[in-house]
C-alpha positions as CSV (number, residue, x, y, z in Angstrom):
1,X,-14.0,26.9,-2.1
2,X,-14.3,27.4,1.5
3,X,-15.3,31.6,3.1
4,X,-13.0,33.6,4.8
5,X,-16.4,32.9,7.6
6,X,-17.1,29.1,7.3
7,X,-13.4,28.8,7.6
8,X,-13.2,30.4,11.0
9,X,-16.4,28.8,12.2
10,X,-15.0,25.3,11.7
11,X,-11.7,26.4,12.9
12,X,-14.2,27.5,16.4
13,X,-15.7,24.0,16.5
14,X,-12.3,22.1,16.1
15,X,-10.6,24.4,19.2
16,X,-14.0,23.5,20.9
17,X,-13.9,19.7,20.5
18,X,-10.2,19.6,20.8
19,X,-10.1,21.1,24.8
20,X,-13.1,18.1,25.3
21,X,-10.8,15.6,23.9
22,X,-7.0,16.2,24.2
23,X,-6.2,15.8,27.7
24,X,-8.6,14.0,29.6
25,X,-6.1,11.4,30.8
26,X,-3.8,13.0,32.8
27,X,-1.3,10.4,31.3
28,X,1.6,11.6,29.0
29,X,1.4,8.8,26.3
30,X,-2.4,9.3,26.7
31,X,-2.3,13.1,25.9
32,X,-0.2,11.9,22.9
33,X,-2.6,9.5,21.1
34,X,-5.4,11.6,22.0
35,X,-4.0,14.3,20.0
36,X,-3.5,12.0,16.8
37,X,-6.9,10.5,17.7
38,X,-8.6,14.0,17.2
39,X,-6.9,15.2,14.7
40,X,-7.1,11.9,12.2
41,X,-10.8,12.5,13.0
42,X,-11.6,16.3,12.2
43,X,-8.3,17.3,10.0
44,X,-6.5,14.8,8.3
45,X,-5.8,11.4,6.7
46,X,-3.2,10.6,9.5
47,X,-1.5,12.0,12.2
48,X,1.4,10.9,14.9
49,X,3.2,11.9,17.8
50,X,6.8,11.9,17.7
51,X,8.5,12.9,21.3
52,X,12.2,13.7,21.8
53,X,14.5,10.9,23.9
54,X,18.4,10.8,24.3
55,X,20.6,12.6,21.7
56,X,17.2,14.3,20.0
57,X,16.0,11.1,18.5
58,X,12.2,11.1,17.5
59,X,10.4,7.9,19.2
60,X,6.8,7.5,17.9
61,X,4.5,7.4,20.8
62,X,1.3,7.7,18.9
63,X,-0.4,7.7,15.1
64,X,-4.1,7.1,14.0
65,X,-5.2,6.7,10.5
66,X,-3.0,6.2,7.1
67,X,0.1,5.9,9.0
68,X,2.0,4.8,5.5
69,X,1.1,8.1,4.5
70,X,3.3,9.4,7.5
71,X,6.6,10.3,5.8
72,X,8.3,13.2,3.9
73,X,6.6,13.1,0.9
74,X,10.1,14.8,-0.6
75,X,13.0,13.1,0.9
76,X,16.2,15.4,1.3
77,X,14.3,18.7,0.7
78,X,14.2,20.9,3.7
79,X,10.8,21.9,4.6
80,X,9.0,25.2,4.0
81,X,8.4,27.6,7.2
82,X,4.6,28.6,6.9
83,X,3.8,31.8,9.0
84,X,0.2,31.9,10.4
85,X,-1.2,34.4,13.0
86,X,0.0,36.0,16.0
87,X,3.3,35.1,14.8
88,X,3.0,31.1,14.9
89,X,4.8,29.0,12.3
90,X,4.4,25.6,11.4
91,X,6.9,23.1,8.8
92,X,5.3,22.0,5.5
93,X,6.4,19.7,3.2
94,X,4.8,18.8,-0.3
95,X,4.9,15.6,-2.6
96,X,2.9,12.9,-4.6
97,X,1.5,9.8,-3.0
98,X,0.3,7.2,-5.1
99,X,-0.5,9.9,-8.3
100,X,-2.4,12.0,-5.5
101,X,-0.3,15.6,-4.2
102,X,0.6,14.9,-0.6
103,X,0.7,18.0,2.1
104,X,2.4,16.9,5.4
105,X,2.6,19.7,8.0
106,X,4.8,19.1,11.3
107,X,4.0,21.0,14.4
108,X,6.7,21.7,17.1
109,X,5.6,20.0,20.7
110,X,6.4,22.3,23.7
111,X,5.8,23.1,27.2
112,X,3.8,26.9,27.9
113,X,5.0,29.5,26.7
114,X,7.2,27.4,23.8
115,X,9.8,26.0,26.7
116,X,10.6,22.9,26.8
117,X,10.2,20.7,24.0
118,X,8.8,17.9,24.1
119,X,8.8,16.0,20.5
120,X,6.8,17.2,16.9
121,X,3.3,16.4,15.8
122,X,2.9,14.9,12.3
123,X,-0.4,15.4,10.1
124,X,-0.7,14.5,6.8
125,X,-3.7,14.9,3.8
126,X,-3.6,13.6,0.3
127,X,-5.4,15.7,-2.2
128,X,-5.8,19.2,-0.6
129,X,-3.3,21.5,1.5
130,X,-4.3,22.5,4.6
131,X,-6.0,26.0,4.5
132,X,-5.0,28.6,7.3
133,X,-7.6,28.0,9.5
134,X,-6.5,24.5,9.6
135,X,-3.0,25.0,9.9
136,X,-3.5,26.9,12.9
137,X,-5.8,24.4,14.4
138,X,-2.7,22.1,14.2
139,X,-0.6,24.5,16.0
140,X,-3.4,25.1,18.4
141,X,-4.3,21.3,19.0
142,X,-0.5,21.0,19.6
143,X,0.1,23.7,22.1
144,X,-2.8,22.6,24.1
145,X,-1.4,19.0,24.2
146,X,1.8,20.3,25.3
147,X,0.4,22.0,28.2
148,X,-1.3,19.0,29.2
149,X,1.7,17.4,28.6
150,X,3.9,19.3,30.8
151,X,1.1,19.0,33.6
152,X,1.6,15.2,33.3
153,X,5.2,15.5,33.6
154,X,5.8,18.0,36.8
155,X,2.5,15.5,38.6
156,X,4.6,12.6,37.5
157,X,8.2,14.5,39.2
158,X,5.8,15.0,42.1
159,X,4.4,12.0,42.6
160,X,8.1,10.0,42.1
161,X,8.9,12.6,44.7
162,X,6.8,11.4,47.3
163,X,7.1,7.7,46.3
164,X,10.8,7.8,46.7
165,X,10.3,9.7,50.1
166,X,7.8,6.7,51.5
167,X,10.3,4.0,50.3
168,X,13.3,5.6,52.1
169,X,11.5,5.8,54.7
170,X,9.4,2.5,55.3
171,X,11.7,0.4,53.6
172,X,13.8,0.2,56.4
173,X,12.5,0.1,60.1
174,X,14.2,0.3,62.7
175,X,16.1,-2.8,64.1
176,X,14.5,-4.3,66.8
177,X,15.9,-6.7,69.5
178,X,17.1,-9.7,68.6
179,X,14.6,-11.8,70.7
180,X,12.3,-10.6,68.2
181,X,12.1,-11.5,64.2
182,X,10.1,-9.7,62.2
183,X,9.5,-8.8,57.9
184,X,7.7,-5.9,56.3
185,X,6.1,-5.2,52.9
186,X,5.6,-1.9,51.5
187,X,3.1,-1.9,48.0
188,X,2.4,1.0,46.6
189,X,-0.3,1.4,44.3
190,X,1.6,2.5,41.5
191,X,3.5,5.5,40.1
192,X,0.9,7.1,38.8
193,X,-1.4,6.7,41.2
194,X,-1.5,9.3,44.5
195,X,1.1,8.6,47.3
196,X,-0.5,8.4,50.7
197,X,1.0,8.6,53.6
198,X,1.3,4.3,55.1
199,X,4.2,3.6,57.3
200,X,5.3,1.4,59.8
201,X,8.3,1.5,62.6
202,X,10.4,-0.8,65.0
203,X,11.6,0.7,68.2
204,X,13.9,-0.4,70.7
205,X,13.6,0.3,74.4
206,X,15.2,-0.7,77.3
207,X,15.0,-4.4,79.0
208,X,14.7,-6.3,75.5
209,X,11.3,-4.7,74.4
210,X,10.8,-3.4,71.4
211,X,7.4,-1.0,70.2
212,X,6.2,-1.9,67.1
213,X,4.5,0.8,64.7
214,X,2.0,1.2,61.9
215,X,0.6,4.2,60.8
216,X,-1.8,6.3,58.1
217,X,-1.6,10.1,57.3
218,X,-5.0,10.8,55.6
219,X,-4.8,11.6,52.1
220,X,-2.5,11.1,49.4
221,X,0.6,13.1,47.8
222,X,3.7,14.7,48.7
223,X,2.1,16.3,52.0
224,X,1.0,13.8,53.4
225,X,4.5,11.9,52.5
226,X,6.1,14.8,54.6
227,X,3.7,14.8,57.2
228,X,4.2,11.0,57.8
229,X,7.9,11.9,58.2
230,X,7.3,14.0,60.4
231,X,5.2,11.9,62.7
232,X,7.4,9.1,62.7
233,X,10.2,11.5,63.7
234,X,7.9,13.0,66.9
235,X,7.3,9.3,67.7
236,X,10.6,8.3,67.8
237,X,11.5,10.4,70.2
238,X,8.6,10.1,72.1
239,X,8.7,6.3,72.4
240,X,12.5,7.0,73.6
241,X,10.9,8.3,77.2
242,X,9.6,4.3,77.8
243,X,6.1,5.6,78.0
244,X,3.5,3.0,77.9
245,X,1.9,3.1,74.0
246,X,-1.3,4.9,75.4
247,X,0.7,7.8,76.8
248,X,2.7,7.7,73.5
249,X,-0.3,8.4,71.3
250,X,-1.4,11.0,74.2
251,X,1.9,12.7,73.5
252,X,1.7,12.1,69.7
253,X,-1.6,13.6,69.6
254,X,-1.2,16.9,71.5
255,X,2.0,17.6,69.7
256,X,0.0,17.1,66.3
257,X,-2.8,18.8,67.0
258,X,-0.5,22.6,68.3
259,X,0.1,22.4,64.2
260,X,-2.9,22.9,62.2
261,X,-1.1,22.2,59.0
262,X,-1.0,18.7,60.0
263,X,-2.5,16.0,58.7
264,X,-4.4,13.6,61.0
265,X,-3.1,9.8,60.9
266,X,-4.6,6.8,62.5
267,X,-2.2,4.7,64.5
268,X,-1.2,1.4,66.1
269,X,1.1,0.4,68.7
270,X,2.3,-2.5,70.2
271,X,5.3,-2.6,73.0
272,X,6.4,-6.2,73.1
273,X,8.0,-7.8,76.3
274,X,9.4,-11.2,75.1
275,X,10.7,-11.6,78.9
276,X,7.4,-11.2,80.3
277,X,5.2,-12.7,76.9
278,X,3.3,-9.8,77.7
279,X,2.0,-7.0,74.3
280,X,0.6,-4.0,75.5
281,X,-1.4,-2.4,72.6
282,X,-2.9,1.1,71.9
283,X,-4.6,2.3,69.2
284,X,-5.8,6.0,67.6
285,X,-8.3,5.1,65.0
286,X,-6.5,2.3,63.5
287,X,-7.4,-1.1,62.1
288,X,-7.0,-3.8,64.5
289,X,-4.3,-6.1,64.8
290,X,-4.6,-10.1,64.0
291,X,-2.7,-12.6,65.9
292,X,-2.2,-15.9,63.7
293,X,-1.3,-19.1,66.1
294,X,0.8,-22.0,65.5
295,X,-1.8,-23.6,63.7
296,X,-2.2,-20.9,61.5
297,X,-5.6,-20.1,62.2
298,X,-5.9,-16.2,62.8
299,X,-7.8,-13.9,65.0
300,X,-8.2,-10.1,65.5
301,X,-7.8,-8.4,68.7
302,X,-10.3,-6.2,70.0
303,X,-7.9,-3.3,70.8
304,X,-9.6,-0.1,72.0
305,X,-10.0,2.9,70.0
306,X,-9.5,6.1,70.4
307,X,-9.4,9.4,67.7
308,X,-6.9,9.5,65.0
309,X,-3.5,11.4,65.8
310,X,-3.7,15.2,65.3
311,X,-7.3,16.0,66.4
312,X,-6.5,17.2,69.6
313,X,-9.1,14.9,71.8
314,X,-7.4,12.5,73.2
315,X,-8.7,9.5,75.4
316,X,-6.5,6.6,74.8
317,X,-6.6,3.1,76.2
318,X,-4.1,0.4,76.7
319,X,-4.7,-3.5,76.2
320,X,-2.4,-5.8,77.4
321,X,-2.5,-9.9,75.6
322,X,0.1,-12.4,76.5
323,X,1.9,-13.7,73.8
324,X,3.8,-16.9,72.9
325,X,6.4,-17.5,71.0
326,X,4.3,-19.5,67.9
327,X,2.1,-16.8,67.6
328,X,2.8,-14.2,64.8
329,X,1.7,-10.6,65.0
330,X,0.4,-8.7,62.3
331,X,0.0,-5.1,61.5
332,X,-1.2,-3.6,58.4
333,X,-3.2,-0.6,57.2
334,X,-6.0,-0.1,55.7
335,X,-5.0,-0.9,52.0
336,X,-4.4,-4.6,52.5
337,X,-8.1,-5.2,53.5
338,X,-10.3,-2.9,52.3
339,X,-12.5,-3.6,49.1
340,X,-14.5,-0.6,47.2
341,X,-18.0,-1.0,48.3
342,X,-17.5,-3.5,51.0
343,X,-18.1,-3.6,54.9
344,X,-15.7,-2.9,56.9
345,X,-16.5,-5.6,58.8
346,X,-16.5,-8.3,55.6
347,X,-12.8,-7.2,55.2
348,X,-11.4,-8.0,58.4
349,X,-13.5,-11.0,58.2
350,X,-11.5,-12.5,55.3
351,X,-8.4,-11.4,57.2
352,X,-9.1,-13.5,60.2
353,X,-10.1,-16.5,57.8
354,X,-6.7,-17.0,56.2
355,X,-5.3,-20.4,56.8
356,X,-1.8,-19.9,57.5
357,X,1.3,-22.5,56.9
358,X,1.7,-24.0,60.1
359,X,5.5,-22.9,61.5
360,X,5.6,-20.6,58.7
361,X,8.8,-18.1,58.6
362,X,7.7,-14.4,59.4
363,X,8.7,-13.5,56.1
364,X,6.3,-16.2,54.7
365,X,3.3,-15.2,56.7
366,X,3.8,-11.4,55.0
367,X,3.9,-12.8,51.5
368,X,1.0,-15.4,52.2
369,X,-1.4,-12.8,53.8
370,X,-0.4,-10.4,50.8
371,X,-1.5,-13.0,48.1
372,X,-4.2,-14.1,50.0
373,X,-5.7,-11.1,50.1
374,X,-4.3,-9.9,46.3
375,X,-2.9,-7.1,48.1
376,X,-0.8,-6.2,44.7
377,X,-4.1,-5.2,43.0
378,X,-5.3,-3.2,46.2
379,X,-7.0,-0.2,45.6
380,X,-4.6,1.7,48.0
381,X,-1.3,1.5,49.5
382,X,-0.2,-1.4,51.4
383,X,2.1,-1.4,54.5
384,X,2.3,-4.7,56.8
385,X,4.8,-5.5,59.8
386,X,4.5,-9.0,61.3
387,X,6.5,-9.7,64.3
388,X,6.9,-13.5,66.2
389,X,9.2,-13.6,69.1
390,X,12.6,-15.9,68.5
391,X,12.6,-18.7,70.7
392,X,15.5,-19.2,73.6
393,X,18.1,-21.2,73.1
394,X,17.4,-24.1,75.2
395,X,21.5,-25.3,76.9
396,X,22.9,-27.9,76.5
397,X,21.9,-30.5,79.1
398,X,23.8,-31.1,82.3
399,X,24.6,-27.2,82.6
């Protein structure tokens, strides 16, 4: 028979491992089969995780060890409420298994502070009841999963927060000229990976030009979500006075850097003139562009650089390329080409080697540069605006 003092010491060593091992995902479903993981391991014969959906059905999300073994081991008798210390109860049921007794004990799943409820935990031991000690490492083991569970859930809310915020507002640009066609592609990195703060723009000025945008708020999450609103709404209006792009980012970057809370972004513009055939680019710490030719052979343009947005410094320059009409423009950030552990310089290298469809609709040069580069599996997210101007009608001869 186990001491009152071994008892407690064992109960110590379990609350010990369980806050290494219950948790360490971050996931909700990990959490989950942690918890049965651990417990199947230290306490019982098996164990599951039931959690709560639509009309309070239980949907098993996780079990380790004898699952047959998980059921009640006395079906239609209502369980027994066992009181343990500092007022915590836990559900016990009692039965024969296979000419063994059978002890099953069910745990109640809930946010801090026994709010919300999130589903039951299920352990289950043929041969011997659960002592007090263990009992209340079951409760304890399912309280700490529950707080790691709740964690999971509000970072998840946040997170879909901030990814429905960047959709709504990259997934529609605005609508540039008609003398120019152009397609976008927005790829996040997943929903439970951290937002950042990727965008891109169309503007429309006066005389058929249009300013083309992409952008990069540093960091990741909901704040820099809103501060990527936020400088998209400055540079809207800003582009709206017909400043050249380098004056733009001037303005851009004094009004960022009066607020301290703001994040710093890196930048690119481009102010296209299909009249002229003239692009005037200006950059604040951003990638360069690449210009991919009729032939679909594809270049980058050595646009210069100035600081990123927000710091204050300043020192912007202009570069003006002509451009023709079966050339395709492409901006991107820095999600589509950068590899972990790579030079810079290697990934804009195998950006400017893509062989490109020859005639190729815009829309088609997005989708073959994404593969191309496997942008889906990129280790950040991805935001590319490719523009081509639309060829003139050509009338009808003799007028």
């Amino acid at each position: 028979m186990v001491s009152e003092r071994d008892g407690l010491e064992a109960r110590l060593r379990a609350v010990e491992e369980a806050l290494e091992r219950i948790g360490t995902s971050g996931d909700e479903r990990g959490t989950c089969r942690e918890l049965a993981g651990f417990l199947f391991r230290t306490l019982c014969d098996a164990a599951a995780v039931d959690m709560t959906g639509r009309g309070g059905v239980h949907g098993r999300v996780a079990q380790a060890g004898a699952t047959d073994l998980l059921r009640d081991p006395s079906p239609g008798a209502p369980p027994a409420v066992r009181s343990l210390d500092h007022g915590r109860t836990v559900e016990t049921w009692t039965g024969q298994a296979g000419g063994r007794p059978l002890y099953l004990v069910s745990v109640r799943l809930a946010g801090p502070g026994g709010g919300e409820a999130y589903g039951r935990l299920l352990a289950v031991r043929a041969g011997r009841d659960f002592d007090d000690h263990e009992a209340a490492t079951l409760h304890f083991a399912a309280r700490l999963a529950g707080v790691h569970i709740g964690y999971a859930r509000r970072q998840a809310a946040t997170e879909k927060t901030a990814l429905d915020l960047q959709r709504a507002l990259v997934s529609e640009p605005g609508r540039p000229h008609p003398n120019l066609e152009i397609a976008s592609r927005y790829l996040p990195v997943g929903l439970r990976s951290l937002v950042g703060g990727d965008w891109f723009e169309t503007v429309r000025l006066h005389f058929g030009r249009t300013l083309l945008v992409v952008g990069d708020v540093m960091g990741h999450g909901l704040d820099a979500a809103v501060d990527m609103n936020a400088y998209r709404s400055v540079l809207r209006e800003v582009a709206s006075t017909e400043l050249a792009p380098h004056r733009v980012l001037r303005r851009l970057d004094t009004l960022s850097a009066s607020d301290d809370r703001r994040r710093p972004a890196t930048c690119l513009l481009v102010r296209i003139d299909p009249a002229r055939g003239i692009a005037l680019y200006a950059s604040a710490g951003h990638l360069p562009p690449a210009v991919f030719g009729g032939d679909g052979t594809g270049e980058l343009l050595d646009v210069p650089v100035g600081p990123p947005l927000g710091t204050g410094i300043g020192g912007y320059e202009a570069l003006a390329r002509p451009i023709s009409a079966d050339q395709t423009l492409l901006l991107y950030t820095d999600g589509l080409v950068e590899r972990r552990g790579e030079d810079i310089d290697t990934s804009l290298a195998r950006l400017a080697g893509l062989r490109l469809a020859p005639g190729a609709p815009v829309e088609d040069i997005v989708t073959a540069v994404c593969d191309g580069l496997d942008a889906h599996h990129a280790e950040d997210d991805v935001a590319v605006l490719a523009a081509r101007l639309r060829p003139r009608p050509v009338p009808p001869a003799g007028r």
